[in-house]
N, C-alpha and C positions, 0 to 999 in steps of 0.2 A: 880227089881233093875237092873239099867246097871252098865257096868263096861265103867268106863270113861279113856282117853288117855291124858298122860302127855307129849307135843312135845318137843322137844329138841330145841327150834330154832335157840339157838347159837348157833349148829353145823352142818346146814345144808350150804349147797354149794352156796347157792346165793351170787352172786357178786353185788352188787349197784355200782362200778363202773362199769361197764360195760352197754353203751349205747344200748341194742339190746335185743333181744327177747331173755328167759334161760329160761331151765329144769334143773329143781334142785331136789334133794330129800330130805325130812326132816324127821327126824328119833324120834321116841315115845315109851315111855313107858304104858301098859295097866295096869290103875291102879284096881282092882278087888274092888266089895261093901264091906264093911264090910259084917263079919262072911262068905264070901263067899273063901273057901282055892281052893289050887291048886295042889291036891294029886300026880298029873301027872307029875308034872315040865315041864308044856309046856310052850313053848318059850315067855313073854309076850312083846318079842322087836318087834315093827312095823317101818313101815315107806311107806311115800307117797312122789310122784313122782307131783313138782307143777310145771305150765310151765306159766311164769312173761311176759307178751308183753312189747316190748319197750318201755321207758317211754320219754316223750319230756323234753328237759330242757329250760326253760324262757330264752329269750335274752334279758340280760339286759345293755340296752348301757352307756356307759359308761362316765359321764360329762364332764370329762376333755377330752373327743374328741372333743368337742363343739369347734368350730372355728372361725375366721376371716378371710376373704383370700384378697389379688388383692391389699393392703394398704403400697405404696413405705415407705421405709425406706429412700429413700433417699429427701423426703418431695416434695410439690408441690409448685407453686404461686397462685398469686389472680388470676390469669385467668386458671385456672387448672380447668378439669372437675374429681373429680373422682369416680370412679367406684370401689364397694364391695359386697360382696357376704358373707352371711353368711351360714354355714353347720353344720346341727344338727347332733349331736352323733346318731347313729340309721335309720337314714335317706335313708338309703337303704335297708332295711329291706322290700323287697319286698311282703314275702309271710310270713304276721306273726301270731304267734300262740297266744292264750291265757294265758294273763300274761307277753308277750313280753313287753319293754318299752322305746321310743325314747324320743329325746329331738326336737322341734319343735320352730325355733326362729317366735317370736313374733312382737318384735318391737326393734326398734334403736333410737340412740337419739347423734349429737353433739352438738346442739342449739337448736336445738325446736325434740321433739320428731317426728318420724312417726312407723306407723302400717305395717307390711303383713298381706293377706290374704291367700291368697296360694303360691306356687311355681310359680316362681322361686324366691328366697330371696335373691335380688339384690337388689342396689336400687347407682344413681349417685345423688351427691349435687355438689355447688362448694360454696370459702369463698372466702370473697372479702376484707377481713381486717389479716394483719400480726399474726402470734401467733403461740402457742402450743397449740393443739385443741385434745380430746378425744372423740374417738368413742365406744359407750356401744352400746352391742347387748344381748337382753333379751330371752332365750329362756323356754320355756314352756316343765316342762315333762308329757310325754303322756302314757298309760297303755293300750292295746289292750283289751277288753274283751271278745273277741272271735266273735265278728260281726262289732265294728268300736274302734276307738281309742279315749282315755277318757281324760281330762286335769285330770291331780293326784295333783293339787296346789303346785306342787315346781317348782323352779325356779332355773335356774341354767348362771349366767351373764359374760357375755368377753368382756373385752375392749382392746382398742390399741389405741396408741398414734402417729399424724403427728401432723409436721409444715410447716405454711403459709408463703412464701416471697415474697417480690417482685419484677418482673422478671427482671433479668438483661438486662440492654442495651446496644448494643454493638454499637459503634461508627465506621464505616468504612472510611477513608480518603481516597477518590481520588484523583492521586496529576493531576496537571494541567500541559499540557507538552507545554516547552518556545518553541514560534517560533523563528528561526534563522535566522536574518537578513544578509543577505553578505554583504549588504554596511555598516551596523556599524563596521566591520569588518577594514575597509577598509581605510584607512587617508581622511579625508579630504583633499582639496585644496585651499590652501592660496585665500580667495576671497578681493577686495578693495573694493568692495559695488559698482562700477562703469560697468556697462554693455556695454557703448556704444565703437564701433570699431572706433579705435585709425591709422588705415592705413592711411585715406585721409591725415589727421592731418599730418604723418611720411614724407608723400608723398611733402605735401606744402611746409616741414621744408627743406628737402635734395632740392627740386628746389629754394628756396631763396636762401639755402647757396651755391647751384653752382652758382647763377646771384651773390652774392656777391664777390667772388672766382673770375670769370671772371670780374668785375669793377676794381680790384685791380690789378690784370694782368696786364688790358691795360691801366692801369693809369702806369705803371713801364715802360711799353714799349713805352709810348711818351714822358717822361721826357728823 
């Protein structure tokens, strides 16, 4: 017959919170067979000395990280290109463990859906008709199983909301600068509409009237 050990293991020293490698000790009672006494009263408390390696804890990302980025709140026009990026919860998770688990977008959709395949999860459209338009981005959750990463069938979806207008136009006036005339400036001159010089004419008047002048003279001085 053995005598078997009763462990205490509520009172032994092991922490679980504690991330890291612990020696603990866990304390027991030896329970004797039946019919077998203990004439001696020797000591039947034990205890063993157990040492627990590190244990890893699963990262698990978290959906509501799941994102949209690069999408103006202050809206675009019909001739707008724009540019977005989607970013899975998890997605940096460079070096991961067994049981880890990111979120990986999929596909987007504002009018006609489209797919990624891999990184990088960008992707530019433009709209060429006015509105309130919604961008859905679908992503996929993934579970490491210690060699590649697994689709686990959930799905976890973000959207965001822009609007189309159409682009303002802006009118620029050049004004036209007056040229400045000096002779509008200036009075005209009284014209008759007659061009032709009037001297000879003055010239023939003043010699008739001296030969008239003179006739009358000498007509006084012989009466």
């Amino acid at each position: 017959m053995k005598a078997k050990v009763k462990w205490n293991v509520k009172e032994c020293t092991y922490d679980p919170s504690v991330k890291q490698e612990q020696t603990f000790k866990v304390n027991g009672t030896v329970v004797l067979p039946d019919g077998v006494e203990n004439p001696d009263q020797i000591s039947l408390i034990t205890a063993v000395k157990v040492t627990v390696k590190a244990g890893r804890t699963a990262q698990i990302a978290d959906p509501a990280n799941n994102k949209i980025t690069g999408i103006s709140a202050d809206g675009y026009t019909t001739q707008s290109k724009i540019t977005f990026t989607a970013v899975g919860a998890g997605m940096d998770n460079e070096s991961p463990g067994k049981g880890d688990v990111r979120y990986v977008p999929d596909h987007w959709t504002v009018i006609n859906t489209n797919s990624w395949s891999q990184a990088p999860y960008t992707a530019t459209f433009g709209i060429t008709k006015e509105g309130t338009y919604n961008l859905t981005v679908v992503f996929n959750a993934q579970q490491y199983d210690g060699k590649s990463w697994k689709n686990t069938g959930k799905q976890d979806t973000k959207q965001v909301s822009f609007t189309i207008s159409q682009p303002k136009v802006v009118i620029t006036a050049t004004p036209t600068p007056v040229q400045q005339n000096p002779a509008a400036n200036q009075k005209k001159a009284v014209q008759t509409g007659d061009t032709t010089n009037i001297m000879p004419f003055v010239l023939i008047l003043a010699i008739a009237a001296g030969a008239i002048v003179g006739v009358v003279v000498y007509k006084k001085k012989k009466k």
